[in-house]
Each structure stands twice: as structure tokens, then as C-alpha cells.
SELOKE-468942 format. One line per field, with one value per residue (C-alpha): residue number from 1; y, x, z. Coordinates in Angstrom, 3 decimals, always signed. Layout:
BEGIN
k c(NUM,...)
py c(Y,...)
px c(X,...)
pz c(Z,...)
# end
This chain:
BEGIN
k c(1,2,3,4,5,6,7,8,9,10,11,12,13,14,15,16,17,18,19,20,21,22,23,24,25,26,27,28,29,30,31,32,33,34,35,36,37,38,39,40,41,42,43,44,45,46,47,48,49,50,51,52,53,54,55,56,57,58,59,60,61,62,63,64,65,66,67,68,69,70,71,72,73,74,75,76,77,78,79,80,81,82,83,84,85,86,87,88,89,90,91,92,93,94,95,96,97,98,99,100,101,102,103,104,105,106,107,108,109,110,111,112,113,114,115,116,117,118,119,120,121,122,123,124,125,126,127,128,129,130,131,132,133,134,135,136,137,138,139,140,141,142,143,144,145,146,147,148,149,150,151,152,153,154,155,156,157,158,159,160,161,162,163,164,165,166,167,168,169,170,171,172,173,174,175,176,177,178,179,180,181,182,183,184,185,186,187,188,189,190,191,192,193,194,195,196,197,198,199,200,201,202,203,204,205,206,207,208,209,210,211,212,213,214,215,216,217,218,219,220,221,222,223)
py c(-90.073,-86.799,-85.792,-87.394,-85.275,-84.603,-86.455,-89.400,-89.725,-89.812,-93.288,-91.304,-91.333,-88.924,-91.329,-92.428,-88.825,-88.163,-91.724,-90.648,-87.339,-89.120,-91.271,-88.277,-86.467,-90.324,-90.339,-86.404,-84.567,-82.300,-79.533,-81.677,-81.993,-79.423,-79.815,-79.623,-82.531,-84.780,-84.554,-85.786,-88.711,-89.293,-88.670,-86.510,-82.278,-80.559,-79.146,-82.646,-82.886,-79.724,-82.244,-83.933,-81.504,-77.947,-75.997,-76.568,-76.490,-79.049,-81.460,-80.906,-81.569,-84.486,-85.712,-85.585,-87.555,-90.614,-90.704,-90.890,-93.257,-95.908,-95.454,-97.919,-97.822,-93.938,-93.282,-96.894,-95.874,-99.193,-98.644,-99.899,-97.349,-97.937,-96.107,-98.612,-101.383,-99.472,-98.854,-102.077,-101.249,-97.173,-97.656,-100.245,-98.148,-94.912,-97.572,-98.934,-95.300,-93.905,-97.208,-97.014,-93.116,-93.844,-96.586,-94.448,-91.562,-93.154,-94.564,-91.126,-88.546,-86.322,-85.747,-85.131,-81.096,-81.339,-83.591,-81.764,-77.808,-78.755,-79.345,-81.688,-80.133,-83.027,-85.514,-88.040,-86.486,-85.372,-88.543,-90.180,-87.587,-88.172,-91.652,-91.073,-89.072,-91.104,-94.010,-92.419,-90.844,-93.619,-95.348,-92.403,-89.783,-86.278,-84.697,-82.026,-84.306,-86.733,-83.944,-83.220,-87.159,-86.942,-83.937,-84.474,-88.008,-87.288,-83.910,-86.412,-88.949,-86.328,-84.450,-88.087,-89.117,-85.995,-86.226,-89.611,-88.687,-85.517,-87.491,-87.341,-90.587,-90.594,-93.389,-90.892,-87.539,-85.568,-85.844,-89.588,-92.798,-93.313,-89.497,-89.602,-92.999,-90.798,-87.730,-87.467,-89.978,-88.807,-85.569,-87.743,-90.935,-91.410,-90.339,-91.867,-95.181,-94.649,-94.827,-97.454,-99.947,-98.747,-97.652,-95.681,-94.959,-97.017,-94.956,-97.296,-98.445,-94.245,-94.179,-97.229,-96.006,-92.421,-93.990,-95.890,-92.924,-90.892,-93.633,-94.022,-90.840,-89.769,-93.023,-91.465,-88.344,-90.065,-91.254)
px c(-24.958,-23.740,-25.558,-23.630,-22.448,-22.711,-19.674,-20.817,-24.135,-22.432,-20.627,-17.092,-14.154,-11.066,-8.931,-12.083,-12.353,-8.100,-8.291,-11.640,-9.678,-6.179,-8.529,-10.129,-6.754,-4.998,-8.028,-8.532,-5.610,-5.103,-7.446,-10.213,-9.973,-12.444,-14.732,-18.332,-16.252,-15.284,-18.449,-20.192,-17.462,-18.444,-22.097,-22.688,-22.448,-19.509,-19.839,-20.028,-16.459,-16.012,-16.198,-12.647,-10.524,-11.754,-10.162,-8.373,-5.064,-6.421,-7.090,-4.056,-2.147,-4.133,-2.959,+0.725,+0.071,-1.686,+1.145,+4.223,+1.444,+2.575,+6.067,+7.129,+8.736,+8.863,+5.292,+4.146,+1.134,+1.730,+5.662,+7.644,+7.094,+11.204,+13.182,+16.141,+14.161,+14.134,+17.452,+19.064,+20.682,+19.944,+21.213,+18.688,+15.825,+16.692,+16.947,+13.791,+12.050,+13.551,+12.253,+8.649,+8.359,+9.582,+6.623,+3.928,+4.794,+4.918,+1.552,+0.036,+2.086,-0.895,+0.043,+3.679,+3.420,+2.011,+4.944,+7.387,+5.600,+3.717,+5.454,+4.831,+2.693,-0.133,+0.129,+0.580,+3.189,+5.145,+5.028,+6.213,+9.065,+10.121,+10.254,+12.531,+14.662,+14.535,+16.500,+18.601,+19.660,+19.300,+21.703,+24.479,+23.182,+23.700,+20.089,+21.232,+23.023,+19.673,+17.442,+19.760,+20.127,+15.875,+15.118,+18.148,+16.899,+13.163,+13.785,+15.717,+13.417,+10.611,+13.052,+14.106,+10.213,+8.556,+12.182,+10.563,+6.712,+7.750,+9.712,+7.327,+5.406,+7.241,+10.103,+11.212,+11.091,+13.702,+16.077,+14.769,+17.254,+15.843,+16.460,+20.065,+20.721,+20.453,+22.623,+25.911,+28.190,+31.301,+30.807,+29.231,+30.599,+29.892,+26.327,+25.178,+26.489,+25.335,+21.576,+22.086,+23.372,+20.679,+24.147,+22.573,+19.506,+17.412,+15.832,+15.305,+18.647,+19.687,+17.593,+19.241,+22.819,+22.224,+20.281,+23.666,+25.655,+23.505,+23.285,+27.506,+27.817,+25.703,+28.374,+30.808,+29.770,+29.220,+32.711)
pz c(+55.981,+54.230,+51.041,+48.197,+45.175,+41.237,+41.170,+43.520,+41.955,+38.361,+39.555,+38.577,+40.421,+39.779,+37.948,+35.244,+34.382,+33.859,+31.788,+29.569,+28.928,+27.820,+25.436,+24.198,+23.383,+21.788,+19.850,+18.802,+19.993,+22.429,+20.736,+21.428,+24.952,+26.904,+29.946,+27.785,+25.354,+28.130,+29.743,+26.655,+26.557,+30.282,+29.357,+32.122,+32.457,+32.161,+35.303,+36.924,+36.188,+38.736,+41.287,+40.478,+38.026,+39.550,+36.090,+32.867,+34.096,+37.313,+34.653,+32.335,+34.856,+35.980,+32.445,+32.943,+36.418,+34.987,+32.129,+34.688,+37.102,+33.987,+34.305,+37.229,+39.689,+41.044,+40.291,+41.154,+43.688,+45.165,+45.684,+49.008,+51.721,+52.802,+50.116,+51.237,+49.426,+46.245,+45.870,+45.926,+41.752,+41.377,+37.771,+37.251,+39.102,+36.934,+33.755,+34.613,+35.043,+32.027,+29.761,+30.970,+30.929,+27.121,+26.454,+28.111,+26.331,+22.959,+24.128,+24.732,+22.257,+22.522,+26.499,+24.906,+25.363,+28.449,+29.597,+28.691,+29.817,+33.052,+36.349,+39.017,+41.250,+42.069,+45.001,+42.901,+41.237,+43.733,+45.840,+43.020,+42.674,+46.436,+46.216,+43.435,+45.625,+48.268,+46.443,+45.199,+48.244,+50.286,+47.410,+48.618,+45.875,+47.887,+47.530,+44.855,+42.770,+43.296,+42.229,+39.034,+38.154,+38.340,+36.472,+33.427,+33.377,+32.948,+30.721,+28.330,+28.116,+27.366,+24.944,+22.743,+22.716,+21.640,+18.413,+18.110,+17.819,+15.105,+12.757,+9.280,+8.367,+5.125,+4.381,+1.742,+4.175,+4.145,+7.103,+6.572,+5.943,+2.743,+1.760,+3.320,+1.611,-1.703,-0.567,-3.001,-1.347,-2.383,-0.275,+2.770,+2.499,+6.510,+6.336,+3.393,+4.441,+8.158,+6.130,+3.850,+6.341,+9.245,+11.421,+14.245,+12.497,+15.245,+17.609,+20.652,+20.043,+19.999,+23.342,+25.441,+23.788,+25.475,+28.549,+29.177,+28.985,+31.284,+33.924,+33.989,+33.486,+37.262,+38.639,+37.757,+38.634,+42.593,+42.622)
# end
């Protein structure tokens, strides 16, 4: 038997130190997170860690794997093998991806800037990208106009969350219903009653209206 390692003695595995270090940043922030930090919240030495995220940017982007790992079905380790299984309904596959990527991000906004810099570039990741791909182009998506549908789809959903997660904590913000409720409503009629009766003010309602759009938009786009 091979000598075992930091790592192996510690009892860790790769995906226990990526989940301790998307606790650390819900609970802290994303200025919290270093290797010295999240070996305390592992309560072994930082360079234990070495073992499984072998630099900053290993473990960053360890981060924005785990976060799409929740949005089902692309990044579903467990996914059908046969793309042709998957892609039954494309619209309701990409609907599907799009809602969960939503949930997990709002879960997680401290991964937020990471989601929306970082690249795929782990296994993970980029499995979960081609099995993406694959159903769409086994659903009669030409692989550029698959790779577009992916990556507008995914950029969106990244780009409506992190609108969501900035929006001030304040009913009375400005920018807010309740501030735009007050604007002079003989000069906005349309906006001022827009915020007084809640008319498109809703953002998962905003989120499922565009979703729609996007979705028809890449059928009609195929046809």
C-alpha cells in the first residue's frame, strides 16, 4: 500500500474542502476566503489544502464548479451518458438549467463575481458544458448556434442574479417601488403606476418573462 497523504490522513476529500470554502464566503464574503482561513475552518494546515486546490485561482475556480454542480441537469454528475436521452424538450432542458443556475446563485451571491469572471476550465465544468452541447445538438442545434444558445443563456442568468443580489435592502431606496411610487405622476404617469400596482416590479416574474423570450427566441432562431 502507497504512503497515504496530508490530504488522506486529514479525512478530506476535494469536494469537503470547495463546500467549507463556499460556507466560508456565504458566511463572510469573499474577502474572507484564503488558504490559512479555510484551513482553520477545516481545522487542519493551510498547506493540507495543497493536496486538492494546488493555488488560489485552483480553488476559486473550484467555487464556480460546485455552484453550477447545483444547477441540474447539465452539471448533474450523475447525468445520462446518451445525450439523445436529454434532449427529449431542449426548451425545457435550457428552462430547467437557467431556473436552477438562478436558485444556486441566489443561494451563494458571494460566488456571484466569480460566476460571472471565471471560465470553465475544471472537469467538472466542462463535462457539464459538453453535455449541454450535446443535447442540444443532438436536439438539431448546429454546434455554433448550441454554443451561443449555452453561453447567452448562462451569461444572462449570471447578469439578472448578480441585478437581483445589488438591489439596496431599503423598501424606500431609490430606484426602489416605493421611491418610484412617489415620483411626480403627472410627468410619469406609466412609471409611477407600474410601482404602485407591483406591474413588472417582480423579479422572478422579470426572470421567467425574459427566460421565455430567450428560449423562443433560439426556436426561432433554428427554424
Amino acid at each position: 500500500m502507497g504512503k497515504r497523504t496530508r490530504g488522506e490522513r486529514a479525512g478530506l476529500s476535494r469536494t469537503q474542502v470547495l463546500d467549507a470554502a463556499l460556507a466560508l464566503v456565504d458566511r463572510e464574503g469573499a474577502g474572507a476566503l484564503t488558504m490559512r482561513r479555510l484551513g482553520v475552518e477545516l481545522d487542519v494546515e493551510a498547506m493540507t489544502l495543497y493536496h486538492y486546490v494546488p493555488n488560489k485561482d485552483a480553488l476559486l475556480d473550484g467555487l464556480v464548479e460546485r455552484l453550477f454542480a447545483q444547477a441540474l441537469p447539465f452539471a448533474d454528475e450523475n447525468a445520462e451518458a446518451d445525450p439523445g436521452a436529454e434532449s427529449a424538450d431542449w426548451r425545457a432542458l435550457l428552462r430547467t438549467y437557467a431556473v436552477s443556475l438562478r436558485q444556486a446563485l441566489l443561494r451563494h451571491p458571494g460566488v456571484l463575481s466569480f460566476a460571472a469572471s471565471r471560465p470553465a476550465v475544471t472537469p467538472a465544468t466542462l463535462d457539464a458544458v459538453e453535455r449541454g452541447l450535446a443535447a442540444l445538438t443532438a436536439s438539431g442545434f448546429p454546434l455554433g448556434a448550441a454554443v451561443h444558445a449555452l453561453n447567452t443563456l448562462s451569461l444572462f442568468v449570471v447578469g439578472h442574479t448578480a441585478a437581483e443580489a445589488a438591489q439596496p435592502t431599503q423598501a424606500d431606496a431609490p430606484g426602489s417601488p416605493a421611491w418610484l411610487a412617489e415620483l411626480d405622476a403627472a410627468r410619469y404617469p406609466l412609471l409611477t403606476e407600474a410601482a404602485r400596482s407591483g406591474a413588472g416590479t417582480d423579479d422572478a416574474e422579470r426572470f421567467d418573462f425574459a427566460l421565455n423570450a430567450l428560449v423562443n427566441g433560439f426556436g426561432a432562431a433554428l427554424d
